[in-house]
N, C-alpha and C positions, 0 to 999 in steps of 0.2 A: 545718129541718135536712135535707141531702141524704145520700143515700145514697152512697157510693163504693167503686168497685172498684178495687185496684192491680195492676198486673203490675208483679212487680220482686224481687229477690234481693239485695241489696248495700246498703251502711251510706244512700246514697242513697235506697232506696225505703225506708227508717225514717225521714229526712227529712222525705219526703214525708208520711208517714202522719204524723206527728208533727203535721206546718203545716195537713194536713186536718183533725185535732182543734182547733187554735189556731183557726182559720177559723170553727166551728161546726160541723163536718157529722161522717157520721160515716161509717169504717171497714166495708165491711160485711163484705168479704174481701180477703187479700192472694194471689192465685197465683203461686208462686216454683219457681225450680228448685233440685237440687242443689247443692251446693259443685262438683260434678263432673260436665259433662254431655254430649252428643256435640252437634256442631253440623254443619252441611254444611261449613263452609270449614277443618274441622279431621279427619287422618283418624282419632286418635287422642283422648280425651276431653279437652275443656277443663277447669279449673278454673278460679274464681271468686277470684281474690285478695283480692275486696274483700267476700266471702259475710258474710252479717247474717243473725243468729238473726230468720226471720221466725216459726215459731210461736212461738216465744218471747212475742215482742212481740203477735203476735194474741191468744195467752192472757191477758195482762194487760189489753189495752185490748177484750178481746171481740168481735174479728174471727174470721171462719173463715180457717186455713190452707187452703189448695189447693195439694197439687201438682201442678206441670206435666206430663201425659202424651199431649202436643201440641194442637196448632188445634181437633179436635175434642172433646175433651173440658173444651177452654175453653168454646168454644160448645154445648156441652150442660147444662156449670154453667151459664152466664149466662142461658139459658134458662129455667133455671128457679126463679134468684133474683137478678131483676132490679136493677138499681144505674141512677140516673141517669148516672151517667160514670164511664171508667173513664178512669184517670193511669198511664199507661206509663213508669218511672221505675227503672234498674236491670235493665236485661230486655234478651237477646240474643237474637230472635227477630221475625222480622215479627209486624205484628198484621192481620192479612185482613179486607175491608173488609164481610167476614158477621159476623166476631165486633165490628167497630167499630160497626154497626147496631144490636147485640143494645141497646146505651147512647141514651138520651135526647138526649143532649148530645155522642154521640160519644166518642173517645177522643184525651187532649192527654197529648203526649210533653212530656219535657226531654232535652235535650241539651246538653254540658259545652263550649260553643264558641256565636260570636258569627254564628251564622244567617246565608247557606248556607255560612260558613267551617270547611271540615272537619268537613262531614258522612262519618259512617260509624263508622269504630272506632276505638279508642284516640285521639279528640280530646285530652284532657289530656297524654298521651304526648306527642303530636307538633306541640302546642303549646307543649312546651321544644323537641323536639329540633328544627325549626325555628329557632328562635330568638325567636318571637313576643314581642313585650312586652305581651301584654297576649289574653286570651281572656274568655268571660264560659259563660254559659248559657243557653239559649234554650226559653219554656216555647212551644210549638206544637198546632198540629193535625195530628195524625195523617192522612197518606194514604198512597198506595198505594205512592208512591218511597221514597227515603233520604232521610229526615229531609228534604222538599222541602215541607212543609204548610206554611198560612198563620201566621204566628206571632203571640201572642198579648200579648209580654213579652219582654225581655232584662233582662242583669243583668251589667255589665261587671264584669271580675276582673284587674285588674294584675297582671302575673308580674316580680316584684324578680331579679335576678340572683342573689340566696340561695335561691330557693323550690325544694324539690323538688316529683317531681309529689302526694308525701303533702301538703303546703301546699296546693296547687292545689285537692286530695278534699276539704279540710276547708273551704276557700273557697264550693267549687261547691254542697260540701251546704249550706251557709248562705244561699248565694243562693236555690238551689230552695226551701227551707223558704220563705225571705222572697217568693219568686213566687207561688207555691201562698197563703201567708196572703192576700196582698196583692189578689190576681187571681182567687181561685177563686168567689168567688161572685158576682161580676162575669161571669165567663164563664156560670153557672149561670142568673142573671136575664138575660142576651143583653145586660148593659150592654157589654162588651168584645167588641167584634167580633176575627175575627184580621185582618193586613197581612200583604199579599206580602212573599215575601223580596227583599233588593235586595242588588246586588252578584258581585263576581267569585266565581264555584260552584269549592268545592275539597273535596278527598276525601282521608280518611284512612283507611289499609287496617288491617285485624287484624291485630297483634303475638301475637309467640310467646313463650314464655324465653329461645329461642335466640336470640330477636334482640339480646338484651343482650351477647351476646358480643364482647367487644373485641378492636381493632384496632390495634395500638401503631403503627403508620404514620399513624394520621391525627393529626390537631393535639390539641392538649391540650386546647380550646377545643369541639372536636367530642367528645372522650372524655368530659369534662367534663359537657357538657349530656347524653351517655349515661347517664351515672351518675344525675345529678337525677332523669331520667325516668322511669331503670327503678329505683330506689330503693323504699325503703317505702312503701305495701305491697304493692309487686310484686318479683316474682323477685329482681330487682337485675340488675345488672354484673358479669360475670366475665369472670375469666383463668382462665389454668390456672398455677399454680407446682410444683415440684417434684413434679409428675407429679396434682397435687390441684385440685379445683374452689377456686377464690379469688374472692368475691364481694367487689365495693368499694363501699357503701354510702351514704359520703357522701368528698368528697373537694374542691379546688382548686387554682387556680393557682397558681404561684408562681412568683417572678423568679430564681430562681437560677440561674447559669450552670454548668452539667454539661453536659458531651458523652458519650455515649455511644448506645448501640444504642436502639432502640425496644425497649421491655420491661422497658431495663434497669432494676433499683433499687438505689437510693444513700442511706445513711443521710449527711443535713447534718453535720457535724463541729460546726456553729457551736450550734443549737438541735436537734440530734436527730431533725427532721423527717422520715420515710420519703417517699421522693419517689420516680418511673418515669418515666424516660424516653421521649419519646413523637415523632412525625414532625416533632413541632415546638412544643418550649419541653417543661416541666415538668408533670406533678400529683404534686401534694402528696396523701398517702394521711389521710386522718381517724379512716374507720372500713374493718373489712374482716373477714369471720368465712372459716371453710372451711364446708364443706358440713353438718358438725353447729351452725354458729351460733357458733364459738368464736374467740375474739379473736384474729387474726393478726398485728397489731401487734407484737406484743415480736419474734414469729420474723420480720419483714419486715426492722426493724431490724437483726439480724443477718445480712442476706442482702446487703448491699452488693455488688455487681457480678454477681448472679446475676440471671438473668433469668425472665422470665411469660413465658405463652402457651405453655408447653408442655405438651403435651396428653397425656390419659390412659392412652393407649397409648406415653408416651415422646417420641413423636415430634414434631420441633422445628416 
């Protein structure tokens, strides 16, 4: 039974730590940050949409929580309670190649994308809003670039035209879990070597909440795959209506022939349907709350010819 260390925050490094118990080995610490943290590429603090009760989970399964209070005081923990390897899984942050030394075995990332396809941030994101049909997760070795180490495993994941990126998080956790059971102690005895990566190198940048902000000029097809991505459980899609933040949750197309403005919305006469107008063809509205979470459906439906995206200073 080995010993293991995780860095990670998010329903992913529970994953992980789950498939490391399935495996054999054991837990020995998880290091996680806040729900809410500063990062360099952010000037204002991020929060963790996807944040996972890790002491929680260390108390029952008998791991030490650590908080993160940076580089050096990872490598001062790990100093002095050493772990065979450590699995980077959930975690926004470099790992420095002093604290990837402190490990036996070094330290092997996962990443939500089909190795070096959309190394960097928000992979799942930007594997809808692309249009990809299909992305996976890739278990690797940590070095000193983005996500550029030898990889160890993949795990393809079909993306259906119904998936949002919530489909995608529950997909990708199941893969890692099944990589991590599958490969970890193959990597521990040196049965699994890692392989270069092969193929055209693409890069995915950090996303904001503001990027969710719609654009009724573009296609219904581009709003559409917005909506998927930034969906549960991230910020979501909005507009602005009647001077109020309107988040659209889930949503599709549809053939119906309206003309009117980008923004505009039009209750169907025939099924009831709340539809918006957009640069080109239709969305059909499904789900949509205002900013306390509360159903906007009924009042969309009586808003026939009024329009979104007007913003909260009024201004069109």
């Amino acid at each position: 039974m080995a010993s293991i260390a995780i860095l990670g925050s998010t329903d992913v490094t529970l994953s992980v730590a789950n498939a490391v118990i399935e495996a054999g080995h054991r837990v020995a610490a998880i290091v996680y940050v806040p729900a809410d943290f500063s990062i360099s590429y952010s000037a204002t603090p991020v929060n963790i949409s996807r944040a996972a009760d890790i002491p929680g989970w260390c108390q029952e399964f008998g791991a030490e929580a650590v908080p993160y209070e940076g580089p050096e005081s990872i490598y001062q923990y790990f100093q002095e309670h050493r772990a065979c390897l450590c699995i980077v899984a959930g975690w926004y942050h470099m790992v420095p190649a002093r604290i990837r030394a402190l490990f036996e075995h070094g330290a092997v990332g996962f990443h939500a994308s089909l190795l070096p396809q959309l190394r960097g941030g928000a992979p799942l994101n930007w594997a809808i809003l692309t249009g990809l049909r299909e992305t996976g997760v890739t278990m690797f070795q940590l070095a000193d670039g983005i996500d550029d180490g030898l990889m160890f495993a993949q795990s393809t994941i079909a993306i259906e035209e119904t998936d949002y990126v919530g489909d995608l998080v529950r997909k990708s956790g199941h893969a890692c879990f099944a990589l991590v059971r599958d490969n970890l102690t193959a990597i521990l005895n040196g049965a699994l070597q890692g392989r270069e990566q092969l193929g055209v190198v693409s890069y995915g940048l950090q996303r904001s909440p503001e990027d969710g902000k719609i654009d009724w000029t573009r296609g219904a097809g581009d709003i559409l795959r917005l909506v998927r991505a930034a969906s549960y459980p991230y910020p979501g899609a909005y507009t602005y209506f009647l001077n109020k933040r309107l988040t659209i949750w889930r949503a599709e197309l549809t053939g119906a022939l309206v003309h009117g403005a980008p923004g505009q919305i039009f209750r169907l006469p025939t099924d009831g349907a709340v539809v918006i107008v957009t640069g080109s063809g239709l969305l059909r509205i499904i789900e949509a709350t205002d900013a306390k979470g509360v159903d906007m459906l009924p009042t969309l439906r009586k808003a026939s010819h009024q329009r979104c995206d007007r913003h909260e200073d009024g201004a069109v």
